[in-house]
N, C-alpha and C positions, 0 to 999 in steps of 0.2 A: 651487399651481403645482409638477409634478413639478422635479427636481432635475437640475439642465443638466451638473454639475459633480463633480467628486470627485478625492481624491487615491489616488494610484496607486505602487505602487515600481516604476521602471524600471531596464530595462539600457539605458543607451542608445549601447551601439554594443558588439559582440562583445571579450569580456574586458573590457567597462569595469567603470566604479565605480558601486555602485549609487544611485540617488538617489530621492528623493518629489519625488512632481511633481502639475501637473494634466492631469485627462483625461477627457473626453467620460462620461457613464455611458452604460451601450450601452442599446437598447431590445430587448426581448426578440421574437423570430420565432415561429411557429407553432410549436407544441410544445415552448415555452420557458416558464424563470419569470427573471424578473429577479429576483434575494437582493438582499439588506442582507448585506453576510458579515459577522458578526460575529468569527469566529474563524478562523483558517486556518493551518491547522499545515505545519513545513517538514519537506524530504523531502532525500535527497543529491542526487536530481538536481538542483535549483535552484543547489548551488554550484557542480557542474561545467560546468554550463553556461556559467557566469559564467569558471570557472577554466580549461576545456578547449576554450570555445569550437564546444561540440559541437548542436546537434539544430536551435539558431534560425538564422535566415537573415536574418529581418526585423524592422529597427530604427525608434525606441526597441521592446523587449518588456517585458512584464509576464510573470511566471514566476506559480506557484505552483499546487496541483494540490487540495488538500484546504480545504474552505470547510464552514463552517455557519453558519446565519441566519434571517432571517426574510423570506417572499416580501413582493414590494414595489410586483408587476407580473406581470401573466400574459397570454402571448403566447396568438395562435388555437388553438383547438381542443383546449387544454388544460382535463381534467377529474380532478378528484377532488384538487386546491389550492383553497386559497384565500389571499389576501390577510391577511398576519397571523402564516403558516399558520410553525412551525419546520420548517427543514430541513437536510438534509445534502447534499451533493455532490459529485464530482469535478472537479474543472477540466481544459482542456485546453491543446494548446501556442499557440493564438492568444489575443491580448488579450482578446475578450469576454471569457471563458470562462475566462482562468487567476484565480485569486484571491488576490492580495500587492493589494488595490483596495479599494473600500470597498463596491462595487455590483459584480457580474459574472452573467454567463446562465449559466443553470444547463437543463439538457435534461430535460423530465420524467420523460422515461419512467427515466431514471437517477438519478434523485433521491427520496428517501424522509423522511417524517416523523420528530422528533426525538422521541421519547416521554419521557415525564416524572421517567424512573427513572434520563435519564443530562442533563450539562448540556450545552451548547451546545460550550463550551471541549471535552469530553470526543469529543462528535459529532467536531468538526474532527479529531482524530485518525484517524478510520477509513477513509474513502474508497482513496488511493491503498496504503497498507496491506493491505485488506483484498480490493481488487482484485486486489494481485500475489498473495496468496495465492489467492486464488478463481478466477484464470484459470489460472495455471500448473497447481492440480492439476486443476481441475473444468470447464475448457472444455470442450463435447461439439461445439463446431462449429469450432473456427481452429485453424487450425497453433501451436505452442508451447505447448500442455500435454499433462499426461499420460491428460486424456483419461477421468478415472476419475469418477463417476456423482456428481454435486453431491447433498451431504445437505442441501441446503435445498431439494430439489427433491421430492415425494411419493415415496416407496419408496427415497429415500435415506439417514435417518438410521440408521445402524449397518449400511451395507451391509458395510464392509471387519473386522468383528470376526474374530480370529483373525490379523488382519494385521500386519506394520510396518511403519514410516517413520519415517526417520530427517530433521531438521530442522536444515541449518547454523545457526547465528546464531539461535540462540531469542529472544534477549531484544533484537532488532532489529524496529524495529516489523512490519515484513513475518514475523517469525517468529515471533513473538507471534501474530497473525491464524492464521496457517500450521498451532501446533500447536491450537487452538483448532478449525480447520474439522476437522482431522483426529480429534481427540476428537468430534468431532460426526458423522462419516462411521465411526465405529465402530473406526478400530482401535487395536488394542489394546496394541502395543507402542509409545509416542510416544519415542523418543530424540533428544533436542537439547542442542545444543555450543552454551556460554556460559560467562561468568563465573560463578564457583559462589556469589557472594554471589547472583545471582539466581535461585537453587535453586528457593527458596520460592514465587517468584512466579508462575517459570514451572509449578511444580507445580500452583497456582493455576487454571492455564490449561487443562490437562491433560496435561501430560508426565507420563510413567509412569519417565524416567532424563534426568537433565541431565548430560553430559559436559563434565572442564572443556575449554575452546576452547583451552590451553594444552599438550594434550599434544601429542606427536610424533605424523605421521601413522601410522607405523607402529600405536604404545600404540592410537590412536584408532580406528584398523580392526578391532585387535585384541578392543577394548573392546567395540565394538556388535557380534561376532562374537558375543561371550558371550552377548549377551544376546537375539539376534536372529540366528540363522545367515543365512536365506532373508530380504532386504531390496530389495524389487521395485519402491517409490519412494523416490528421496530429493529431497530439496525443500532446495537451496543459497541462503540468503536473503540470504551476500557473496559469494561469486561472484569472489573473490582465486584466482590458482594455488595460493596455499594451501590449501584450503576444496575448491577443484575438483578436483584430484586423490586425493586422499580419498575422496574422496564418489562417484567413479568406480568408486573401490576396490571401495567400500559397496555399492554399486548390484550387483545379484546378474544375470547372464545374461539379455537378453529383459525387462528392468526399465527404467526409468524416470530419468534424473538432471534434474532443473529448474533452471535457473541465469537469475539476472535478472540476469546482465551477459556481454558475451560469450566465448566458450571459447577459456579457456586450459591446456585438457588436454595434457600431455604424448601427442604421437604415438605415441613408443615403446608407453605403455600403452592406448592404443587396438587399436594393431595386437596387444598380447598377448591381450586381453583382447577379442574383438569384440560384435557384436550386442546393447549396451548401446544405447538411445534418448536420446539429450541435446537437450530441449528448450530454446528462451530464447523465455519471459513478456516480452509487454509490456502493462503491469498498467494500463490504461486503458478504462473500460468506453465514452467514450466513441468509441474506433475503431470504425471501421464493423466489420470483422471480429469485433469482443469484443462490438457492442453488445448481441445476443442473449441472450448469456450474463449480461450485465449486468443486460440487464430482468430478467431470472428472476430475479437476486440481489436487486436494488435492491426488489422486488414484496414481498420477503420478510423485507428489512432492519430494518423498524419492531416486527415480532413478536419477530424473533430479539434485538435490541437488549432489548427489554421483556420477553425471558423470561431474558437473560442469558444464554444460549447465545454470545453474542458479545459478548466484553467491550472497553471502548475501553482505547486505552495511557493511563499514568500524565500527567496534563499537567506541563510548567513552563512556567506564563505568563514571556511576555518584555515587558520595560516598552515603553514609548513607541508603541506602535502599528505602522506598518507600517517607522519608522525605528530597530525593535529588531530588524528580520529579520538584515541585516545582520551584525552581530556574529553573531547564532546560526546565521548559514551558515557563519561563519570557526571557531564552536566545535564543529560538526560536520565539519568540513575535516579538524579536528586532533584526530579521534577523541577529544572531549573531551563526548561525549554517550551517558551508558548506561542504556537499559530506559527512559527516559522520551521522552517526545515534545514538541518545543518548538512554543508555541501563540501567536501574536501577534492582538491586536483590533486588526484596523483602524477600528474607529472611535473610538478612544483617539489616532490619530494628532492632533498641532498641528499 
């Protein structure tokens, strides 16, 4: 007898307190799979939500966006799953579909195999990550990216050799993914601002310069001048007026700035400076406008994972299941999380 029941972390009324509860397991539609989420890693947007009261409308909600697991159920007309099968996915901003639950719907065509070379815990880190990178620079169909030729697409790997791009916030999971697509899209100058203890890692990835995120804007313009005069994207993974006015600086005439929160450039330096592009990602392959791009990505995701072209972030399991999110959204609130990605099983919950 399938399973009627499950626990879920709710919001259950805008700014409330989070709680575990019980909730329906959904059943999966045509072109769905129902998971088992085994893991599901958190993102900043799930505290602000909680804290700023911003995107939901409709109460109790279930949050969470990054899930991996094992299908459990497969809706009509879905081929090439099976029952058993490991997988990864995105979540979305309604209950079926977000993952802080123990069961949620996962959409096929955006969902890819977990291959054997990485774990489940490690899967859950990629989705919402790996999407704001991959739409912002490599969308070819929606408004807010730059628009520039997906290397996981045929005749894309090393299309941009001879190029740079510079990457705010490298060692942010979104800028982790970020410089990684770009190593992989060929160019050749990777510059990203972080803490210099994660020099190593990010180098790992394929930065070619990590800058530390501590200098003055000025030093910092100056910095990637040396190294990089002509810089025609930059990809902003904070998206602070700190961060964004910089990176405007950066950004060269008739070039590109991507920013995943909304713009707070100074006017004055718009109007000095004009005909820069400032896009803003919203990094979800299941929107109708991103899906496309998605499918391409998600078709591709099980090779590039198994060749290691695309590595997942660092995990740190959080205890207690889905009643450990909690705390880890309060210790990312308080910028108290670096280079790693916090991972909770929900079926550890009591």
């Amino acid at each position: 007898m399938a399973l009627t029941q499950q626990s879920a972390l709710l919001l259950p009324e805008k700014f409330g307190n989070w709680i575990v509860g019980p909730v329906e397991v959904p059943t999966p539609g045509p072109g769905q799979l129902l998971v088992k989420i085994e893991a599901t890693a958190l993102n900043p947007v799930d505290w602000k939500i909680q804290v700023y009261g911003m995107f939901i409308e409709k109460f109790p909600s279930i949050l969470g966006s990054d899930a991996a697991g094992t299908v459990d159920a497969i809706g009509e007309g879905v081929e090439g799953f099976a029952v058993g099968d490991k997988v990864v996915y995105q979540g979305f901003f309604v209950n079926p579909q977000a993952t802080f639950q123990q069961y949620g719907i996962a959409n096929a065509d955006v969902t890819a195999k977990i291959p054997s070379n990485i774990t489940v815990d490690e899967a859950a880190t990629i989705p919402l990550g790996l999407a704001t990178a991959a739409l912002g620079l490599f969308d070819l169909y929606a408004a807010g990216s730059a628009k520039l030729f997906p290397p996981w697409v045929e005749g894309g790997r090393g299309k941009y050799a001879g190029k740079a791009i510079v990457i705010f916030g490298g060692a942010s999971s979104v800028g982790q993914y970020t410089i990684q697509l770009a190593k992989l899209a060929g160019f050749s100058s990777i510059i990203t601002t972080a803490s210099l203890k994660n020099t190593e890692l990010l180098q790992s990835f394929g930065a070619t310069h990590v800058l530390d995120r501590n200098l003055s804007e000025a030093a910092l313009v100056a910095e990637v001048a040396k190294i990089a005069p002509v810089v025609e994207v930059v990809y902003d993974a904070i998206s602070l007026a700190s961060t964004q006015n910089p990176a405007y600086d950066i950004v060269a005439p008739g070039g590109t700035l991507v920013l995943v929160l909304p713009d707070q450039i100074d006017a004055a330096k718009k109007s000095a400076a004009p005909g820069k592009q400032i896009v803003n990602v919203f990094g979800n392959v299941n929107a109708p406008d991103r899906r496309k791009t998605g499918q391409t990505l998600y078709s591709k995701l099980t090779a590039l994972l198994e060749e290691g072209a695309i590595k997942p972030n660092r995990v740190e399991l959080l205890p207690n299941g889905l009643a450990g999110i909690p705390e880890g959204l309060k210790r990312m609130e308080k910028d108290q999380v670096s280079a790693v990605k916090l991972v909770a099983r929900p079926q550890e919950t009591v």
